[in-house]
C-alpha positions as CSV (number, residue, x, y, z in Angstrom):
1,X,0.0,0.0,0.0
2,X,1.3,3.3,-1.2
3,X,0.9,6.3,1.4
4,X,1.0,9.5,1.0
5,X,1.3,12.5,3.0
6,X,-1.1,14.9,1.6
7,X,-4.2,17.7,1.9
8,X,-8.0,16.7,2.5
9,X,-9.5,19.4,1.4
10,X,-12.8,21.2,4.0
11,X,-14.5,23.8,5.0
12,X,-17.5,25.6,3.3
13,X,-17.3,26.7,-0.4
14,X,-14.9,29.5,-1.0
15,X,-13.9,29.5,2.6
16,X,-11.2,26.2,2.5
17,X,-9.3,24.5,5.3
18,X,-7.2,21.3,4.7
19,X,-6.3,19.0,7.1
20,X,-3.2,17.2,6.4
21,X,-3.6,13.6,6.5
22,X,-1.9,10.1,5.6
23,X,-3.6,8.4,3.1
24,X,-3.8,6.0,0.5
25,X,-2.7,7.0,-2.8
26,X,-5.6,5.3,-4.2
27,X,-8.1,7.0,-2.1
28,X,-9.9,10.3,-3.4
29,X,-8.7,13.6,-2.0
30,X,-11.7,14.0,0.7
31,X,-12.2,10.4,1.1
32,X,-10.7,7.6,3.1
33,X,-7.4,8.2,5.5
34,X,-5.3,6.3,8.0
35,X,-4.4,9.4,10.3
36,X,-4.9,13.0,10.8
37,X,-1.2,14.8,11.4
38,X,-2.3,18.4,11.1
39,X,-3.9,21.6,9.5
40,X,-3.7,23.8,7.1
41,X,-5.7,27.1,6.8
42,X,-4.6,29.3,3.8
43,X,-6.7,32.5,4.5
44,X,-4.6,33.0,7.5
45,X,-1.7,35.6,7.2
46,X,1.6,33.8,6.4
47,X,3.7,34.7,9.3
48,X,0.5,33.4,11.5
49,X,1.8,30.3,14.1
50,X,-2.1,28.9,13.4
51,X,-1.8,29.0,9.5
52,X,0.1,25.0,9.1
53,X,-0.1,23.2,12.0
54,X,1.6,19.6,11.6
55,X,2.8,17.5,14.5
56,X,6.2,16.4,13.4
57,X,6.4,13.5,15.6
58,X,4.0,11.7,13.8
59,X,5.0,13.1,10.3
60,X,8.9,12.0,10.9
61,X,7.5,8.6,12.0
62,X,5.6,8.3,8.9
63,X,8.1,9.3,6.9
64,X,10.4,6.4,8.5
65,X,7.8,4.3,7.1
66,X,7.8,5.2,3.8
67,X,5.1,7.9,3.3
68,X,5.6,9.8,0.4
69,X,4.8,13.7,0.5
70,X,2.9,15.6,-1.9
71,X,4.9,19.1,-3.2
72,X,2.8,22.0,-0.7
73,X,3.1,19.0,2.1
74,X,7.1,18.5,1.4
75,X,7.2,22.5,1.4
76,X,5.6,22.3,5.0
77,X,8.0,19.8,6.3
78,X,10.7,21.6,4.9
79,X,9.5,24.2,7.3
80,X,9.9,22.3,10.5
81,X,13.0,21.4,12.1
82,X,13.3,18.3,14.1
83,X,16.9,18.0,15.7
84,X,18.4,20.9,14.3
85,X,17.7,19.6,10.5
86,X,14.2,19.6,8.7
87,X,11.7,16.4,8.1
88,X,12.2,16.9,4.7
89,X,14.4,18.4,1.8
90,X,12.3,20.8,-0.5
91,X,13.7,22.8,-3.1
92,X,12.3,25.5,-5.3
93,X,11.9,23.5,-9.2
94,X,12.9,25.3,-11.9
95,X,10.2,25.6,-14.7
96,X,11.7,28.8,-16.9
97,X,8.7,28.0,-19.8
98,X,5.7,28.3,-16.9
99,X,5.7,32.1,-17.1
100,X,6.3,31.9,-21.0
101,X,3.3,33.7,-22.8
102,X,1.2,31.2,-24.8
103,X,0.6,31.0,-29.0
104,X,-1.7,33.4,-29.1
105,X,-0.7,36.2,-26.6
106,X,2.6,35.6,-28.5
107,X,0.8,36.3,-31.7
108,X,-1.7,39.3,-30.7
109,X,1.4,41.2,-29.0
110,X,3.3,40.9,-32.5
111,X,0.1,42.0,-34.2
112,X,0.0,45.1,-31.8
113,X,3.8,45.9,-32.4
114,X,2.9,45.8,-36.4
115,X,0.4,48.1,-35.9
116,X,2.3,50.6,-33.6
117,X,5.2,50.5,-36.1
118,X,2.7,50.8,-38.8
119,X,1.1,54.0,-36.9
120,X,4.7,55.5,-36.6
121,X,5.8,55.0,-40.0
122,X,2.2,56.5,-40.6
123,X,2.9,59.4,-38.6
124,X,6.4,60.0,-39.9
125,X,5.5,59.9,-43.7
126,X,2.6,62.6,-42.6
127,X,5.1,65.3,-40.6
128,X,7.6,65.2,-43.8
129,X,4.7,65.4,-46.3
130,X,3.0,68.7,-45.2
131,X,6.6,70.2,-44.8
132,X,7.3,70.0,-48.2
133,X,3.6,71.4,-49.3
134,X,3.7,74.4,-46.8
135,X,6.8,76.1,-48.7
136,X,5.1,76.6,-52.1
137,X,2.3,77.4,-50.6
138,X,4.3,80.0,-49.1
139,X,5.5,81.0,-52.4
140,X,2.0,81.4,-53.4
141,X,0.8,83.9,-50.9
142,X,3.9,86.1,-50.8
143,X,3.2,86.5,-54.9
């Protein structure tokens, strides 16, 4: 059986808690778990004590077992310190092509810098062409 440390989601619609439970990897999200470790309440501040509870006696014991933590739960662990080191090593991933723009925004913002260097050619073509006008008509009116 394949246990994972990870979040049941609760609480009343768009008001969310999560507990943090051990589970079967095979059970649903809200369903079925062998033991409640902690709690996690997101619409607290961040630098609120209350906002992740986790006892991290019985998450180091599970872990010893072989429970396997989910990515926000490992970030958790990471948190906590048990004997000077933490439960778990997290580490930031590196995905440089998340923040990337996709096919088309990429081709609406070359559409718009088309039409803004059309508009400036535009506008440059029409300062230069009255220039040259205004002088004969100046020609005009002093005969």
């Amino acid at each position: 059986m394949a246990l994972k440390i990870r979040l049941a989601r609760g609480g009343a619609k768009k008001r969310p808690f999560y507990s943090v439970v051990i589970a079967d990897a095979r059970a649903p999200r809200d369903g079925r778990f062998v033991e409640k470790i902690g709690s996690y309440d997101p619409r607290l501040p961040k630098d609120s004590e209350a906002r992740v509870q986790i006892d991290a006696e019985k998450a180091s014991e599970w872990l010893r077992k072989g429970a396997q933590p989910t990515e926000r739960v490992a970030r958790f662990l990471s948190q906590i310190e048990v004997d000077g080191k933490p439960l778990v090593e997290w580490k930031h991933g590196n995905n440089p092509n998340k923040g990337e723009p996709g096919k088309k925004a990429k081709e609406r913002a070359e559409e718009k810098a088309q039409k803004a260097a059309d508009a400036a050619e535009a506008a440059a073509a029409a300062e230069e062409a009255p220039a040259a006008e205004e002088a004969p008509a100046e020609e005009a009116a002093s005969e």
